[in-house]
C-alpha positions as a Markdown table, in Angstrom:
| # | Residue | x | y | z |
|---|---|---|---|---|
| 1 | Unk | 0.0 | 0.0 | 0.0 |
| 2 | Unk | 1.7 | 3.3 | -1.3 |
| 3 | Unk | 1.5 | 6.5 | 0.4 |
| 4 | Unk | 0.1 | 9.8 | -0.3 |
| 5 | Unk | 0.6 | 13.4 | 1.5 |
| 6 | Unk | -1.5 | 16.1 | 1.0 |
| 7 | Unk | -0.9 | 20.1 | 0.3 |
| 8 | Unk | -3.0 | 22.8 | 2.3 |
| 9 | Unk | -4.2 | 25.8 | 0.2 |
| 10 | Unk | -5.8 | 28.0 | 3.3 |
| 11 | Unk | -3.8 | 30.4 | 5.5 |
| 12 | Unk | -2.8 | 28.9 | 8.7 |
| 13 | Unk | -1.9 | 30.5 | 12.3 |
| 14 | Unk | 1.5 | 30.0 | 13.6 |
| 15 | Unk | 1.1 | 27.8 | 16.3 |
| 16 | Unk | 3.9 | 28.1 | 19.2 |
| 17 | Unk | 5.3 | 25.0 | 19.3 |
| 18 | Unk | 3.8 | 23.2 | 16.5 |
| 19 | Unk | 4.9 | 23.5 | 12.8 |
| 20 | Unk | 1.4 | 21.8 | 10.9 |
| 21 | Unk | 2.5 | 22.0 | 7.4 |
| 22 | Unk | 0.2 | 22.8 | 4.0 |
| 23 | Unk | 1.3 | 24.2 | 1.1 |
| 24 | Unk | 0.1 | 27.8 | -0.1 |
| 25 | Unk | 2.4 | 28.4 | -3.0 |
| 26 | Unk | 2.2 | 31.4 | -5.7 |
| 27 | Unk | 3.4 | 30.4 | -9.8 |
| 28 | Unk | 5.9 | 32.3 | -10.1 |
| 29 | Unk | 9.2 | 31.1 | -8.5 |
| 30 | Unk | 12.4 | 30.1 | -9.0 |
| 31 | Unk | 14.4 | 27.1 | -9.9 |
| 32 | Unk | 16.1 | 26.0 | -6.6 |
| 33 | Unk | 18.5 | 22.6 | -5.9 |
| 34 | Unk | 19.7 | 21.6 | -2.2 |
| 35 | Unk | 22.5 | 19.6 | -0.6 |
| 36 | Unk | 22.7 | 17.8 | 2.7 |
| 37 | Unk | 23.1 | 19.3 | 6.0 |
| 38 | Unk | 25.5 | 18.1 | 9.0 |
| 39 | Unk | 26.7 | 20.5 | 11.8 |
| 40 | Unk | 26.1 | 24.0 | 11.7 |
| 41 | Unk | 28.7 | 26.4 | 10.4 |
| 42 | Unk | 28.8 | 30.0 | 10.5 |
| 43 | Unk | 28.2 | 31.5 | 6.8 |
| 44 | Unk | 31.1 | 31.6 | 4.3 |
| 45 | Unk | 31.2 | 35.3 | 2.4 |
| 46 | Unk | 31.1 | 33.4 | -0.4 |
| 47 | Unk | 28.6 | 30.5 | -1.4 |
| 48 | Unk | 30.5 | 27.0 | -1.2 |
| 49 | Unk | 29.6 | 24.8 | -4.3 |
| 50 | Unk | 29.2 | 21.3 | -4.4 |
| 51 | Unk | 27.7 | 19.1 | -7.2 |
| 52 | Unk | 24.2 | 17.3 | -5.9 |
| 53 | Unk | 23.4 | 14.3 | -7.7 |
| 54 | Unk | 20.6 | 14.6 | -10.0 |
| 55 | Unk | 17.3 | 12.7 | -11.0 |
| 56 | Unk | 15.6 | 16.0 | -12.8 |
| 57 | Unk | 12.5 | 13.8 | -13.7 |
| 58 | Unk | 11.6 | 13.5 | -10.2 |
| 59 | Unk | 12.9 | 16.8 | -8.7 |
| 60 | Unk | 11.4 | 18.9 | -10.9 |
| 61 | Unk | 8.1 | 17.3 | -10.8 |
| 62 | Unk | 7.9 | 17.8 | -7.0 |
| 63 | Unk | 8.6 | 21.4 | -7.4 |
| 64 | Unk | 6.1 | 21.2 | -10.4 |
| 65 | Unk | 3.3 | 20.0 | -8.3 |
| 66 | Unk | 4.5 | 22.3 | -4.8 |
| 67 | Unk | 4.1 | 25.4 | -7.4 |
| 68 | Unk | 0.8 | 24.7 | -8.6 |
| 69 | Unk | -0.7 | 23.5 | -5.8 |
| 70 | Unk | -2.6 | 20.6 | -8.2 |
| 71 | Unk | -3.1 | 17.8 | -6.1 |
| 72 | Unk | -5.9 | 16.1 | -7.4 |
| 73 | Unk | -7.6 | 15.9 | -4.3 |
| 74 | Unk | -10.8 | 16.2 | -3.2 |
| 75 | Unk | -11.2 | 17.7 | 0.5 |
| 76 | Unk | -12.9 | 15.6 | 2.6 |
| 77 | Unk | -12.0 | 17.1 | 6.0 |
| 78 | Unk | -13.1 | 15.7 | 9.2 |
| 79 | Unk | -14.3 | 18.1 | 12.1 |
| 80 | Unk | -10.8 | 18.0 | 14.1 |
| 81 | Unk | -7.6 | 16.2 | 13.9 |
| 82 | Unk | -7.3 | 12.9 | 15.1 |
| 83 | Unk | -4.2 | 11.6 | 16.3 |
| 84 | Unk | -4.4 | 7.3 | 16.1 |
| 85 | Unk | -1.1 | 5.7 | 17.1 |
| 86 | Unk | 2.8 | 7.4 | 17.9 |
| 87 | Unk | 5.6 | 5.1 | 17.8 |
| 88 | Unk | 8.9 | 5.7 | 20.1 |
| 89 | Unk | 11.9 | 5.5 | 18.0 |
| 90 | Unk | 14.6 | 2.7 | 19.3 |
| 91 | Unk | 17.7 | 4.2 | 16.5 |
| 92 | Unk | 15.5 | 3.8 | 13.7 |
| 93 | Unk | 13.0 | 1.1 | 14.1 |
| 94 | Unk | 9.5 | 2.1 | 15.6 |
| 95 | Unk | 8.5 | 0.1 | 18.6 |
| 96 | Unk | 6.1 | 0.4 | 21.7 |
| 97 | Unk | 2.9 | 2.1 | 19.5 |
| 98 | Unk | 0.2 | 3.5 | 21.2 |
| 99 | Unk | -3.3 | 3.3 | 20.3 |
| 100 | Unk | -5.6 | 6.2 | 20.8 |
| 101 | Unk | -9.5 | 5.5 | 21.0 |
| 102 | Unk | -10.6 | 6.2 | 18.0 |
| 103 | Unk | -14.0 | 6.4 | 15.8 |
| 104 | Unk | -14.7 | 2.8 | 14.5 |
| 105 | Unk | -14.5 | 4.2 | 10.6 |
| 106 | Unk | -10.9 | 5.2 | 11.6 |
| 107 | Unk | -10.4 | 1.8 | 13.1 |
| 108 | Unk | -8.9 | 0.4 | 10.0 |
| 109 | Unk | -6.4 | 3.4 | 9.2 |
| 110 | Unk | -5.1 | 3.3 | 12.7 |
| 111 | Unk | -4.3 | -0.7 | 11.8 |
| 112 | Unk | -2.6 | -0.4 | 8.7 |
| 113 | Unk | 0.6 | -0.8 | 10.5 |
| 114 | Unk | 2.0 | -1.7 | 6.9 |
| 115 | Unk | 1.5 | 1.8 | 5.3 |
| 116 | Unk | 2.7 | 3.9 | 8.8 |
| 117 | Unk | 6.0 | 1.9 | 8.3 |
| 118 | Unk | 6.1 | 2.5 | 4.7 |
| 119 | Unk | 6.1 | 6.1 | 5.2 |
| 120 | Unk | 8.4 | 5.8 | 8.0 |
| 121 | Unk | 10.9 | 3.7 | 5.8 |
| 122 | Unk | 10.8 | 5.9 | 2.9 |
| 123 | Unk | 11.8 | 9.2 | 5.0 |
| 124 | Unk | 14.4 | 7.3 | 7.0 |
| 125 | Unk | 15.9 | 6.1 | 3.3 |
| 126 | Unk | 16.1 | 9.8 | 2.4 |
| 127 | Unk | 17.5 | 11.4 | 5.6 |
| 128 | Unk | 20.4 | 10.8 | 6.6 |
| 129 | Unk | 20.7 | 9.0 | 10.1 |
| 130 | Unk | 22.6 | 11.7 | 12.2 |
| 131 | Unk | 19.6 | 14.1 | 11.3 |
| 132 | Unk | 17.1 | 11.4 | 12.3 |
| 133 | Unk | 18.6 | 11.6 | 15.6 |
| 134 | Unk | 16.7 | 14.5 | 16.2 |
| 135 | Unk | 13.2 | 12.4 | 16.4 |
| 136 | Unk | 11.8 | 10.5 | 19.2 |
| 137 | Unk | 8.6 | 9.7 | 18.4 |
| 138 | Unk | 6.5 | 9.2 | 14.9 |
| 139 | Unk | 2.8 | 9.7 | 15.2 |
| 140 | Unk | 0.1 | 8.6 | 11.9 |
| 141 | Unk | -2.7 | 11.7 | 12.3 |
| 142 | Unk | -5.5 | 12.1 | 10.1 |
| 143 | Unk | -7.9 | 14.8 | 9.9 |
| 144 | Unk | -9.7 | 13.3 | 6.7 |
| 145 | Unk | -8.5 | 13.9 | 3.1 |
| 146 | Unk | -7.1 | 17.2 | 2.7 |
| 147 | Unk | -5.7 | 19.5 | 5.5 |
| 148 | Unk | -2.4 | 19.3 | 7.0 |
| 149 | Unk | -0.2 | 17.1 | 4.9 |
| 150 | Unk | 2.3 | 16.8 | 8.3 |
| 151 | Unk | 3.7 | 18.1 | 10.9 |
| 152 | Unk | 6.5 | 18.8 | 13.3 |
| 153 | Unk | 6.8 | 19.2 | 17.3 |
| 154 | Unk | 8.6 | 19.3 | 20.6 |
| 155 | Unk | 7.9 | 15.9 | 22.1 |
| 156 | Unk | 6.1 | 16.4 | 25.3 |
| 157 | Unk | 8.8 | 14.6 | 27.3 |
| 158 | Unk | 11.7 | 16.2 | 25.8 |
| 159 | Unk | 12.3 | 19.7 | 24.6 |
| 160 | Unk | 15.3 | 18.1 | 22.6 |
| 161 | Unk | 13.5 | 15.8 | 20.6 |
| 162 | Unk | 10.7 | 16.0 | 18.1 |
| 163 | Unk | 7.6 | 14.2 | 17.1 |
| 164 | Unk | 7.1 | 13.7 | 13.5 |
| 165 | Unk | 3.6 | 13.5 | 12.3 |
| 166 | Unk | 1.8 | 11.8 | 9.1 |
| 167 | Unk | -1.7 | 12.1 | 8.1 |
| 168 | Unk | -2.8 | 8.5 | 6.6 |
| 169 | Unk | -5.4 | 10.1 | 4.7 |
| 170 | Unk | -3.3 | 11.8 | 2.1 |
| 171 | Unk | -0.4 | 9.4 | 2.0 |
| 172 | Unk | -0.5 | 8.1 | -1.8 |
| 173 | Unk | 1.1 | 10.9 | -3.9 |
| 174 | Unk | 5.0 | 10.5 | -3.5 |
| 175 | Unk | 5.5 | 13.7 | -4.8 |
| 176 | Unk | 3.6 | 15.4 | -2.4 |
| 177 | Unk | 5.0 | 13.2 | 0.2 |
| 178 | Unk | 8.4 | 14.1 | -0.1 |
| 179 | Unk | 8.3 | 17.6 | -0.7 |
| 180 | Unk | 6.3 | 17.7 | 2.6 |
| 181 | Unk | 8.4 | 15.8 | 4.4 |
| 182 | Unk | 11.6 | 17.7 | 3.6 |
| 183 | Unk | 9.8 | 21.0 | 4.4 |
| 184 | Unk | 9.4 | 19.4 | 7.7 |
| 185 | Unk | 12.7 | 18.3 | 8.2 |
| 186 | Unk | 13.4 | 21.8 | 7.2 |
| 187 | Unk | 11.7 | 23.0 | 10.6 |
| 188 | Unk | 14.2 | 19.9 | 12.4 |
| 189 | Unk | 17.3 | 22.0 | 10.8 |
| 190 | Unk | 16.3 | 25.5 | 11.4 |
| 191 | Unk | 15.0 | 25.0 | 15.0 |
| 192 | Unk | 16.7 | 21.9 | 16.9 |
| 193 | Unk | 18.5 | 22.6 | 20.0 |
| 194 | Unk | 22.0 | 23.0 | 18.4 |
| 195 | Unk | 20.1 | 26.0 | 16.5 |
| 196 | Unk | 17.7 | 27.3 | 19.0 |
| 197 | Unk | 18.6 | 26.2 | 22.8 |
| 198 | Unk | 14.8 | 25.1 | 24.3 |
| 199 | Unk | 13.2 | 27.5 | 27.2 |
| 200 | Unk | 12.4 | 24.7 | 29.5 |
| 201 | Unk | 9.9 | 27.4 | 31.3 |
| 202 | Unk | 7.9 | 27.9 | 27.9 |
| 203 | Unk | 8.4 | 23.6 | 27.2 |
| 204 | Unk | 6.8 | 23.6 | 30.9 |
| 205 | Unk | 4.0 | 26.1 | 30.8 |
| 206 | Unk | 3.0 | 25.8 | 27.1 |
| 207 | Unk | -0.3 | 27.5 | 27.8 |
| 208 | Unk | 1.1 | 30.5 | 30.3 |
| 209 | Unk | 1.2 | 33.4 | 27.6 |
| 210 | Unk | 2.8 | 35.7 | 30.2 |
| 211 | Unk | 5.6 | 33.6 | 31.0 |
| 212 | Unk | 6.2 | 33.0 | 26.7 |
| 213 | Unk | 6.3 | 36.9 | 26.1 |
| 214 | Unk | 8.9 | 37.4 | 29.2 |
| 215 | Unk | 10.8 | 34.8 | 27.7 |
| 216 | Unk | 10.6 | 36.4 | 24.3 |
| 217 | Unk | 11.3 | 40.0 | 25.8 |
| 218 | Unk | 14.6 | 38.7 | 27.6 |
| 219 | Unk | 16.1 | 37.1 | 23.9 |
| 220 | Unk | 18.1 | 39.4 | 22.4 |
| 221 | Unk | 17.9 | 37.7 | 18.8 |
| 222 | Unk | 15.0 | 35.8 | 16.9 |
| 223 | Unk | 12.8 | 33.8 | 19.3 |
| 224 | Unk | 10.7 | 31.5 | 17.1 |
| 225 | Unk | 8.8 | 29.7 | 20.4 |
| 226 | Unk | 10.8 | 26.8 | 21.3 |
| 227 | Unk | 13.8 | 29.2 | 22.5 |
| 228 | Unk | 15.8 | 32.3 | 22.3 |
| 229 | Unk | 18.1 | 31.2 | 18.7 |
| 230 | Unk | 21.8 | 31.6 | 18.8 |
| 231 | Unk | 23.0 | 34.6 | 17.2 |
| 232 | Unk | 24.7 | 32.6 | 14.2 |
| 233 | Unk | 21.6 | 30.0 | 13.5 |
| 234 | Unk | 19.9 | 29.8 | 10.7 |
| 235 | Unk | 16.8 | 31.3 | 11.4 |
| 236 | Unk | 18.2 | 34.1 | 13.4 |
| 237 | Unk | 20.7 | 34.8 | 10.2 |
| 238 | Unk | 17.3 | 34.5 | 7.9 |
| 239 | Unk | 15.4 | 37.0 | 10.4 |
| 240 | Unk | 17.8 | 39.5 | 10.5 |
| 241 | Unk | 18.7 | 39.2 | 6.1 |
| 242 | Unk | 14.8 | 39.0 | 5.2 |
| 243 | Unk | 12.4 | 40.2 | 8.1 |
| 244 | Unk | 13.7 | 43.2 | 10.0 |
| 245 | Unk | 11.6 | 45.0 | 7.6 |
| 246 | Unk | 8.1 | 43.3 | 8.0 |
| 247 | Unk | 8.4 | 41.5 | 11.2 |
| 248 | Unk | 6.2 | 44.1 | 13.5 |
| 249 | Unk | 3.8 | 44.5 | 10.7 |
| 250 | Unk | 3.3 | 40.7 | 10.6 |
| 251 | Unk | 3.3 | 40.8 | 14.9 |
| 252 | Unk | 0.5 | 42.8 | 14.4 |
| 253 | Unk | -1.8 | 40.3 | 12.3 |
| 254 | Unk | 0.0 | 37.4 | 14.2 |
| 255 | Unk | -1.7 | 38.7 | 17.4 |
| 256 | Unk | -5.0 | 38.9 | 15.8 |
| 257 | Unk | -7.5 | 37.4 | 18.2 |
| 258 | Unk | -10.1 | 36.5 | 15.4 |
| 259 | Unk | -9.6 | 34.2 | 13.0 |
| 260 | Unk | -11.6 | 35.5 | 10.1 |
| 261 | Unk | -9.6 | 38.3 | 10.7 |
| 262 | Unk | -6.4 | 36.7 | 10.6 |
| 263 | Unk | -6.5 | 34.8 | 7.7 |
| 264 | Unk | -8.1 | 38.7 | 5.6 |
| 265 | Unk | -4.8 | 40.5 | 6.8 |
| 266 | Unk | -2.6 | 37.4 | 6.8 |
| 267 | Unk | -3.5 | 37.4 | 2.9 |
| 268 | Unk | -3.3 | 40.8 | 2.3 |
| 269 | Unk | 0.2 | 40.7 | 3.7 |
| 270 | Unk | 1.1 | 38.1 | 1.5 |
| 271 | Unk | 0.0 | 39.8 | -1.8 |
| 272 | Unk | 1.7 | 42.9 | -0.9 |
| 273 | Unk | 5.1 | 41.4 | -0.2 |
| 274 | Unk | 4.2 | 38.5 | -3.1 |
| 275 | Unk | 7.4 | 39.2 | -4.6 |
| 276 | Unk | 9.4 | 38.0 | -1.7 |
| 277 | Unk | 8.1 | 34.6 | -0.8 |
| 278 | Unk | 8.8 | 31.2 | -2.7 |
| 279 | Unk | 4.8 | 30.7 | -1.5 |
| 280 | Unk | 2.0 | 31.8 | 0.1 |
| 281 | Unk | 2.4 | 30.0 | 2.8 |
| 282 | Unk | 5.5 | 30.8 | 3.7 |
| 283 | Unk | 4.4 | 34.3 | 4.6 |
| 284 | Unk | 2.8 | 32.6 | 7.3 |
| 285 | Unk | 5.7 | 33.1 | 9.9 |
| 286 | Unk | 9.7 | 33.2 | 9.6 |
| 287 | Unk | 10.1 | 29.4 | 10.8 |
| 288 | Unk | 7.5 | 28.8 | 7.5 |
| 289 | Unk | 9.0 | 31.0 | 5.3 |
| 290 | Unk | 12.6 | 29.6 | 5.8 |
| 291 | Unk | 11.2 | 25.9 | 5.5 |
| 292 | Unk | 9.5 | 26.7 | 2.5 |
| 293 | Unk | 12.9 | 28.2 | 1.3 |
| 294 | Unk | 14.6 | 25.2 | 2.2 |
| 295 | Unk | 12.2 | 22.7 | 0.2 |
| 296 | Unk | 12.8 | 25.2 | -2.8 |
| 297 | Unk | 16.8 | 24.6 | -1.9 |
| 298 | Unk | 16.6 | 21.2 | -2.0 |
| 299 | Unk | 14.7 | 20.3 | -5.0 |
| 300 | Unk | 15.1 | 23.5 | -7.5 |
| 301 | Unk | 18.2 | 24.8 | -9.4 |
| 302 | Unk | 20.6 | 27.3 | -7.9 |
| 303 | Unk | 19.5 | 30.8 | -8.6 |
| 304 | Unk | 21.2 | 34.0 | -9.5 |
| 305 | Unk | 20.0 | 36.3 | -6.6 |
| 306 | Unk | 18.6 | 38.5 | -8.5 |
| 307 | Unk | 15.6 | 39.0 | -6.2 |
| 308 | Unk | 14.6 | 38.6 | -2.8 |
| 309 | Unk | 12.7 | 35.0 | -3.3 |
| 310 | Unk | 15.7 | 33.9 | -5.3 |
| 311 | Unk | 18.1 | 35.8 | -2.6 |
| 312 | Unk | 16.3 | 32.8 | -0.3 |
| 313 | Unk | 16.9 | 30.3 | -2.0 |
| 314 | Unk | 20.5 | 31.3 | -2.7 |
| 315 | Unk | 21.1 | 32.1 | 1.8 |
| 316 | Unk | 21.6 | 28.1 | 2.1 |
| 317 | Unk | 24.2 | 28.1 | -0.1 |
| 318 | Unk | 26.2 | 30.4 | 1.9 |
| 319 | Unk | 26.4 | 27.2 | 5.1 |
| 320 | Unk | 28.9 | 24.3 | 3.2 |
| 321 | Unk | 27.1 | 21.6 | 5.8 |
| 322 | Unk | 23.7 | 22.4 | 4.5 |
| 323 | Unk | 25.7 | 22.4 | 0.7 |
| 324 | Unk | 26.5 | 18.5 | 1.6 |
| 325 | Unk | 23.6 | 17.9 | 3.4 |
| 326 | Unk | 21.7 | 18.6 | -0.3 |
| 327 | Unk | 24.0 | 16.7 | -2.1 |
| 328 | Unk | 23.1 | 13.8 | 0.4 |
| 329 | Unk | 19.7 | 14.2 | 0.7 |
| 330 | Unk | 19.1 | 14.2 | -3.5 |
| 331 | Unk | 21.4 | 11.1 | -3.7 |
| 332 | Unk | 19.0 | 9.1 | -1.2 |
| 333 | Unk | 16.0 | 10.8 | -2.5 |
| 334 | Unk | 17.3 | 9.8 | -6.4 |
| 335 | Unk | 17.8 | 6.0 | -5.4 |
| 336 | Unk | 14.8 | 5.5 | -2.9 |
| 337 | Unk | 12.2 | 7.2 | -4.7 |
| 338 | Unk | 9.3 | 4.5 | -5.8 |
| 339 | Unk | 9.4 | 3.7 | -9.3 |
């Protein structure tokens, strides 16, 4: 039984600690290509090449489908999400599942222990295993076809570790699934603990809003939720090179209280800054917009920088562990994708 991921066209809230991925991408963007990422390096002045291996017939036809959003997919979407079994991890192999109640028509989803370890198999073939270290548990969610496609989170033992999450529903489309899944592991990159150091009093008190804005106040660089990120991370070097500029305006609509609301000004921030994000969705929040860059990394060519979405594209170029870490990731992707 293959399996299929699905892409979200809606505008989504940035949720704290969750990263709940769907795709909102606009048509016209650039050609981007990735490598694989080990430990992180401070940025060269100069981008560090390295040849990636190539299968174009797949690459490009993932970026095809991420840019026009055609997923063949009727919505079918069920009232809330419903999580139906997480595995721990034990290295790499799943063990000791857990089996939520669930709805009897789900009964047979929550089962198919084939198709969760299919999925599982296929991302562990294409990551490499020091990046896999960062996941402790691996959850098979559904909220019906259509949705979130997956998603990434703190484990709730563990601010160190993170859960990835699968929605059965949508898990047919390979396509889909793997640019999904490396948009996700784009989160793992950009916030794990070597990047962004945990506040264990936010981890602890996940609902106290007080305690999450004093430790936001106190961080003297880009505080994504998880933790105050070190001055030379990732995301704190994308912050400061793309959203110095519009971060307060998009505080302002981030802090809308109602959600109509949200999602009108959410959209009318994207179309006004259209021109600097690889897709809609990644105007969503810096931790989405540099995921979404990422994804565009990995599977497009290497741009010019002649504009700001290409300039994105172009930042990961500048880190030579995230230039192998591409080259890695295409020459798993390249042998393990399904025929």
């Amino acid at each position: 039984m293959t399996a299929r991921i699905k892409f979200v066209f809606a505008s989504i809230a940035l949720l704290i600690i969750t990263m709940a991925c769907s795709t909102l991408l606009g048509d016209d963007l650039p050609e981007t290509e990735y490598s694989e990422i080990p430990a992180t390096q401070a940025a060269t002045e100069e981008p560090v090449l390295k040849e990636a291996p190539s299968c174009p017939v797949i690459t490009d036809q993932i970026l095809a489908l991420a840019v026009s959003g055609d997923n063949d997919v009727e919505e079918n979407l069920l009232e809330s999400e419903i999580t139906l079994v997480t595995y721990s991890l034990s290295g790499d192999e799943l063990i000791d599942p857990f089996y939520e109640e669930v709805p009897s028509d789900l009964q047979d989803e929550q089962n198919d222990e084939q198709t969760h370890r299919q999925v599982w198999d296929y991302f562990r073939a294409v990551v490499p295993a020091s990046e896999r270290e960062r996941i402790g548990e691996y959850s098979i969610i559904t909220d019906g076809q259509g949705g979130t496609l997956a998603a990434v989170s703190q484990t709730q033992s563990d601010p160190n570790l993170w859960a990835l999450q699968v929605d059965i529903a949508d898990t047919g489309n390979y396509y889909e699934l793997t640019y999904t899944l490396l948009h996700e592991f784009g989160h793992l990159i950009t916030l794990g603990s070597d990047q962004v150091p945990p506040s264990l009093a936010v981890f602890n008190n996940p609902d106290d809003d007080n305690i999450y804005f004093e430790e936001a106040s106190a961080c003297p660089d880009y505080f994504p939720g998880e933790g105050c990120a070190n001055p030379h991370s990732y995301i704190n070097d994308f912050y400061n090179q793309f959203w110095t500029d519009i971060h307060e305006e998009w505080n302002e609509i981030n802090l809308e209280e109602d959600s109509d609301n949200y999602y009108e000004k959410l959209d009318e921030f994207y179309y006004k800054y259209e021109d600097q994000f690889v897709a809609s969705y990644a105007a969503t929040s810096p931790e989405e917009d540099i995921a979404e860059a990422f994804a565009f990394f990995i599977f497009s060519h290497e741009p010019a920088g002649d504009t700001v979405v290409e300039q994105k594209v172009l930042f990961f170029y500048h880190y030579p562990e995230l230039v192998e870490l591409r080259a890695n990731l295409l020459g798993n992707l390249c042998i393990s994708f399904p025929e």
